[in-house]
N, C-alpha and C positions, 0 to 999 in steps of 0.2 A: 409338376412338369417333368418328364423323363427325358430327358435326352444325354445320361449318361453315356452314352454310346461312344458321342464327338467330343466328349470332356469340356477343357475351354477354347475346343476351334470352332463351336458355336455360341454368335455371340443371344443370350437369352431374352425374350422378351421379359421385361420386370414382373413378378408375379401381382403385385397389383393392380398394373396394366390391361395383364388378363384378366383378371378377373372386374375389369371395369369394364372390358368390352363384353365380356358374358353377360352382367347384367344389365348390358345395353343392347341384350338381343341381337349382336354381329357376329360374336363366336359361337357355335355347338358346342356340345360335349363329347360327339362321333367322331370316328377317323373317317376318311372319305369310304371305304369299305363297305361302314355301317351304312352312310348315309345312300350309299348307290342299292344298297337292301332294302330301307327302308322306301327308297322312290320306287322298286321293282315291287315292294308287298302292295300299291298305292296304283299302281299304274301295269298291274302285269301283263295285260293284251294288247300296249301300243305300242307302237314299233317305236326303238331305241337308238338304232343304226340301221341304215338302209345303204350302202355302199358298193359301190362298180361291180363285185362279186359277191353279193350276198345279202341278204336282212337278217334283222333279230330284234324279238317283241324283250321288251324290260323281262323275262320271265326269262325266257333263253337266255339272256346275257348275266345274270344274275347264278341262274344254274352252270352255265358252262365254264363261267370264271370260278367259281366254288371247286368245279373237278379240276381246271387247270392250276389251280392253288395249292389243291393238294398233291398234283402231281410236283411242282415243283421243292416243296417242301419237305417228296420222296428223294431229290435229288440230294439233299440234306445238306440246302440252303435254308439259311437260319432269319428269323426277323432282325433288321436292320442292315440286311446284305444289299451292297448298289449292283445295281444291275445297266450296264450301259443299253439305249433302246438306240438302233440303228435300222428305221425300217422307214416304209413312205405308207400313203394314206390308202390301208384295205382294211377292211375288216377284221381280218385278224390282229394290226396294230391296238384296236381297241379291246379284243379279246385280250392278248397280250398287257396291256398299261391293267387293266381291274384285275385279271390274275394275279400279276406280281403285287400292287398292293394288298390285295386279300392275302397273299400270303406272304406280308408285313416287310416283304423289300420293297429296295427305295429304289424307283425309276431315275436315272440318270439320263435328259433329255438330250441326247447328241443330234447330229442331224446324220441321215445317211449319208448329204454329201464330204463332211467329214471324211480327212483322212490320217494320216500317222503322226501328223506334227500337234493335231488337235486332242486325239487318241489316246496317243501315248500319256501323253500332259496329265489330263482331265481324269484319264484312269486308274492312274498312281496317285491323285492327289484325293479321290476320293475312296480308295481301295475298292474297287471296284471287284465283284465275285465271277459275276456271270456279264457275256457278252450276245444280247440278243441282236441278230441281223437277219435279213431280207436273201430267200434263194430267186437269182433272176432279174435282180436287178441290172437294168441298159449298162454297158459301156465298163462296168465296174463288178470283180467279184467280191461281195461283202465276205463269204463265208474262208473262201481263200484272205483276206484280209483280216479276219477275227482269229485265224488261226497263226499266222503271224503275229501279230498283238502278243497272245496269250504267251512265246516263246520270252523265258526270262521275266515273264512278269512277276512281280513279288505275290499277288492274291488272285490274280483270273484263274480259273476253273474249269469253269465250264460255259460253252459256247452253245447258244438257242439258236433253232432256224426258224424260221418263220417262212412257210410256202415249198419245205422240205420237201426235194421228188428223188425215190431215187436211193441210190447208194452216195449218200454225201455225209461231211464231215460233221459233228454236231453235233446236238438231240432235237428232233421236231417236236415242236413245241404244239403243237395241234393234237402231239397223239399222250399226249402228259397228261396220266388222270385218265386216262381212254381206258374204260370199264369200269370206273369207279361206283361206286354205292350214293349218289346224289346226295342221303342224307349224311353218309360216314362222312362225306367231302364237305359237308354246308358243318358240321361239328368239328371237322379240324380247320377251320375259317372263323368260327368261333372261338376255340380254345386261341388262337394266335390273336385275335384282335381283342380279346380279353388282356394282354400282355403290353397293347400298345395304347399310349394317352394320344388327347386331340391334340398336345401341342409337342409330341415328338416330328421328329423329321421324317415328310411321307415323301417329299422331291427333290431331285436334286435339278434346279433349270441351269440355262446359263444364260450369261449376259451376249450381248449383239457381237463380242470377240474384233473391235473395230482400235482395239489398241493391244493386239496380238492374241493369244490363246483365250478363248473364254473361261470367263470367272464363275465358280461355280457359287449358286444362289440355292441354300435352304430353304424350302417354302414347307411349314408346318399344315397338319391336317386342317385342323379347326380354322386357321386363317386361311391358306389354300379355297379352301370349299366355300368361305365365305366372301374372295376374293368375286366366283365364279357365279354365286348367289344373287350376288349386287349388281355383276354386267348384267344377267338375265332381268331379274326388275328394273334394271334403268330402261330395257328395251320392253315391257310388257309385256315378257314372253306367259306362254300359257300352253300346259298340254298337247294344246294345237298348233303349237308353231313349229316349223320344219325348217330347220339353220342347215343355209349350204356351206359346207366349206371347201375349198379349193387348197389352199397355201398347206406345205407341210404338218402336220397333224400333232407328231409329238414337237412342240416346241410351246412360249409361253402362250402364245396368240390363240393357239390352236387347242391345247387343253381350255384353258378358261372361256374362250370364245365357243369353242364349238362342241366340248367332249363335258366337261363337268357344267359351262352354263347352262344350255338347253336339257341334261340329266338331272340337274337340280332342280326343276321345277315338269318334269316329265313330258316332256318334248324331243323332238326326235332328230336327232344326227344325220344330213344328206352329207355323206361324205363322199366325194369328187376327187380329182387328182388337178395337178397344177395344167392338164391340158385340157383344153375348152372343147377340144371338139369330143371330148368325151363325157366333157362334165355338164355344159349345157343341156343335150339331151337328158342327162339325168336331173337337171331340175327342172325340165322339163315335163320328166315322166312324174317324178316325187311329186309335186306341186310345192317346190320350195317358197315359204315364205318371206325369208331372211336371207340375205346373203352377205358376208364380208369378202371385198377384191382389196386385195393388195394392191400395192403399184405397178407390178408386175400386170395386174390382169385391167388395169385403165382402160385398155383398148378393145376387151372384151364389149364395149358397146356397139363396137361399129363390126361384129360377127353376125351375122344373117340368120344364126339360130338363138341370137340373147333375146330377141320379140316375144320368141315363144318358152325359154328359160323363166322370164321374169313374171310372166302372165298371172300367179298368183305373191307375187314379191309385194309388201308392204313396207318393207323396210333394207334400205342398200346402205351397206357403211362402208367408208372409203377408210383409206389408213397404211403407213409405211413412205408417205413423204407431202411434200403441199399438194393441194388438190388443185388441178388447172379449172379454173371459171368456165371454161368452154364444157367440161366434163359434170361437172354441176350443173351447166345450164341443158345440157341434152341428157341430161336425167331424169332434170322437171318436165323438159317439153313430154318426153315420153310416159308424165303421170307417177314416176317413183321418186317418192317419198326417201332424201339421203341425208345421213349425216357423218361424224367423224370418230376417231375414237385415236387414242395414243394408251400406250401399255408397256410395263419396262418390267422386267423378269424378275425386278427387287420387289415390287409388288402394286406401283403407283399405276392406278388405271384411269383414265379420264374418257368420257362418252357424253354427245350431243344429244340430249335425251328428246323423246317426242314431246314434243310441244314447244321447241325453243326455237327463236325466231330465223328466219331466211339468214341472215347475214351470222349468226353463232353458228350455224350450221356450214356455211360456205367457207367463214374464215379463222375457224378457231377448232380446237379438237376436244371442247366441253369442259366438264366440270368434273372434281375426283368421282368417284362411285360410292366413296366414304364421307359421313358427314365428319369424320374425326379427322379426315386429310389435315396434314398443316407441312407441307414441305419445310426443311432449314427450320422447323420449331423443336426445341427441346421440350416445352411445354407437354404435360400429361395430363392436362385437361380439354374439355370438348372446345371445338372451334370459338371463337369470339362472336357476338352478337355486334350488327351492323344496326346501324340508326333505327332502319326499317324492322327490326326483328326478328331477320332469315339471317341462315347461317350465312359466315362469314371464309368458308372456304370456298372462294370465287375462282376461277378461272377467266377473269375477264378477258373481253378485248383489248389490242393492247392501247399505250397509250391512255389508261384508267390507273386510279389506286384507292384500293379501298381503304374506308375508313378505319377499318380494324387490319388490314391484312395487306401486303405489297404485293403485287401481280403484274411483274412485267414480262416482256415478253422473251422466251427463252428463242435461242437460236441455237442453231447446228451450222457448222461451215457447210455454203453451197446451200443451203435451205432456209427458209424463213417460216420456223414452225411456232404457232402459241402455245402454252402450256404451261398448266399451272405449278410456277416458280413464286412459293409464298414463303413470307417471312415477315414476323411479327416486326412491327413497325412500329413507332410515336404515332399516335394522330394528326392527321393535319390541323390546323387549325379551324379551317374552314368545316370540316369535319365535325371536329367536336364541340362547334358552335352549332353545326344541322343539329346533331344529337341532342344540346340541351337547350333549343328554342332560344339564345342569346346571338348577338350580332358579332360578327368578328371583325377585330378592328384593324383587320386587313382584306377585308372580302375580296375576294376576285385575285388577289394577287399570293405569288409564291416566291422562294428563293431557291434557286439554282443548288446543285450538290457541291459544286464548287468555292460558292458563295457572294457569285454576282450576281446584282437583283438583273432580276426580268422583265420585261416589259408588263407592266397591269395589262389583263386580260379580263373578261367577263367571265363569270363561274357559270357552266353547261353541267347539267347531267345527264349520265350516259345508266340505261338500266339494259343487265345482259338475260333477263329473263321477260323479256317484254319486247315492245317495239319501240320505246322513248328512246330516243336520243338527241343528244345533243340540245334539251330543253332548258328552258332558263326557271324555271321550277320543279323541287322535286319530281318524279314517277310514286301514283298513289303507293299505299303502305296498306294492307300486303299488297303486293304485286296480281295483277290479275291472270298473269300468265306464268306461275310458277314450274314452268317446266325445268328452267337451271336452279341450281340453289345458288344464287346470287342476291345480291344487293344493289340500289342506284350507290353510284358513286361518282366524287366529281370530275370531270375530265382536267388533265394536266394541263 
């Protein structure tokens, strides 16, 4: 594992660790780099990005990042240089984020609406080289902004434009590598990703910044990519699936959900911008299959052009606060198939997968995307087995605890979100009287955390992968609707 780079201000994943999630086929051995070559040698004539100004087949985006690679690395930016990304959702953002990885710097996910109090912070703290922004952005000049910045900074450099017209401040980055040698460029993307391991630092994200500056979050290649790997099969994507996305592009939601998930498995990127009346026609045109709305875009149901947006949609995911019942229930009348998803930039991803029941879908935000999930666990071993013999990394509904695992329900002030909040437990008694076929000689009843008994109650179980609830006999074993990895467990 190389990451001499950050010494000890990164904290390391244990080498055993790793090497226990390799041989449990969840890590690669690629940096994300490799692994966007290898889905372009697999998949080179289907489109990759289709975006407001432009397309590109896996072939094109694969060659044109190799020449912008090399062009940056004429700049004589070195691998493990941060590069801050301040741009909104075009295609050339994505040209942009697989350039600078190919040529082994580290994407620093700012947002464009980001300004100097965030800027300044974020950029000194991770020495930041280069500063890419947006020419033309509404209301705000980014390149007049990046060029402030850069005054008195201890490492900035040099300042990228993206959408360059003109006599302006900068380097355009579109024209970087412009006449290069394809294969000279596909050999210096080579030699440099020869120099970097899958568990150096390939991102720099950050946290939601809802208790001042945001914190910046290392996300490594091999885990990165396989963070991105696991959203795309919890949803069944395939080749043919066409993910719209709306909401800001470089941030955590927006790489894993829409730029390295659907690239992971050669599927193609409808990238949109956060305004509907531009972005529905375009999935409209694309035939988007997939689409994630923020809470911002909730009300996009009731726009006179989402009829013909959705027309080939199979799958809508809600996500970024609780989901109103009303907005669920005119989802279904409309024939689309929704669920939930929560994601935090340290790396925990939770998703309602297809096949789990109306009411996990409506009121909860799923199950990890990792079987190795174990929130609050220090434990280094695989989740705990549950009576039934499924994993035990639940995200139940609330009001449940499983028998191997505590899952109550997490809250946000002002919201009432679920999500899996686990931590190794005692068994209940009740519990581990299910488990080994003996009576408990306390059935049906519990004691309070305080330590006043409670009123005797009857023992109900509740299964989050099915339709039982609240039965007074187990849910068969296995489960006949394993779409969550849950267990029955008994209700409180």
């Amino acid at each position: 594992m190389s990451t001499s780079r950050w010494g000890d201000r990164l904290v390391r994943y244990p080498d055993d660790l790793a090497r226990r999630y390799r041989r449990s086929g969840l890590w690669g051995t690629r940096t994300i780099a490799d692994e966007l070559r290898a889905v372009a040698t697999t998949h080179p004539q289907r489109e990759a990005v289709v975006a407001l100004d432009g397309r590109m087949t896996y072939r094109e985006l694969d060659e044109r990042t190799d020449v912008l690679a090399a062009g940056l690395a004429g700049l004589g930016l070195v691998p493990g240089d941060p590069v801050l990304f301040q741009v909104t959702n075009r295609l050339g953002a994505i040209l942009a984020w697989y350039g600078v990885l190919k040529a082994g710097l580290v994407p620093v996910c700012t947002l464009a609406a980001h300004r100097g109090h965030e800027i300044a912070d974020i950029s000194r703290r991770v020495g930041a080289v280069a500063h890419l922004v947006e020419a033309g952005t509404r209301g705000f000049d980014l390149i007049g902004f990046a060029t402030e910045q850069r005054h008195d900074h201890p490492t900035l450099r040099h300042i990228l434009v993206l959408g360059a017209a003109g006599d302006t401040a900068g380097v355009a980055i579109e024209a970087l590598g412009a006449g290069a040698d394809p294969w000279a460029a596909r050999k210096i993307v080579e030699d440099i990703q020869r120099g970097i391991e899958p568990d150096d630092v390939a991102v720099f994200q950050l946290s939601g910044g809802t208790t001042g500056v945001p914190k910046v979050i290392p996300r490594l290649h091999a885990e990165y990519w396989y963070n991105a790997a696991a959203y795309a099969r919890s949803w069944g994507w395939s080749p043919d699936t066409r993910v719209a996305h709306l909401i800001p592009v470089i941030h955590n939601a927006g790489i894993v959900c829409a730029v390295h998930g659907p690239h992971s498995v050669g599927a193609c990127l409808v990238l949109g911008t956060p305004d509907l009346a531009d972005s529905l026609p375009l999935m409209a045109r694309e035939g988007a299959t997939h689409v994630l709305l923020g809470h911002g875009h909730f009300k996009a149901v009731a726009e006179s052009e989402f009829a013909a947006a959705t027309v080939s949609v199979t799958q809508v995911v809600l996500s970024g606060t609780k989901v109103p019942p009303d907005l669920f229930d005119e989802l279904e009348q409309r024939g689309l198939w929704s669920g939930q998803l929560f994601g935090m930039g340290e790396g925990l991803f939770l998703t309602t997968r297809p096949g789990a029941p109306r009411e996990a879908r409506a009121t909860t935000v799923g199950t990890p995307l990792s079987p190795w999930t174990r929130s609050g666990s220090s434990s280094r071993a695989p989740p705990p087995t549950c009576p039934t013999g499924k994993s035990a990394s639940c995200a139940a509904a609330a009001r449940t605890r499983c028998p191997a695992t505590s899952t109550r329900p997490r809250t946000t002030p002002g919201r009432s979100r679920r999500t899996a909040s686990i931590a190794p437990v005692t068994w209940p008694r009740s519990a581990r009287s299910a488990a080994s076929g003996t009576s408990p000689s306390r059935a049906g009843s519990r004691t309070s955390s305080t330590g006043a008994a409670r009123r005797s109650m009857p023992k109900r179980w509740n299964c989050c992968c099915c339709a039982t609830r609240g039965s007074p006999t187990p849910p068969p074993s296995p489960c006949p609707t394993p779409g969550l990895v849950n267990a029955p467990v008994p209700t409180s």
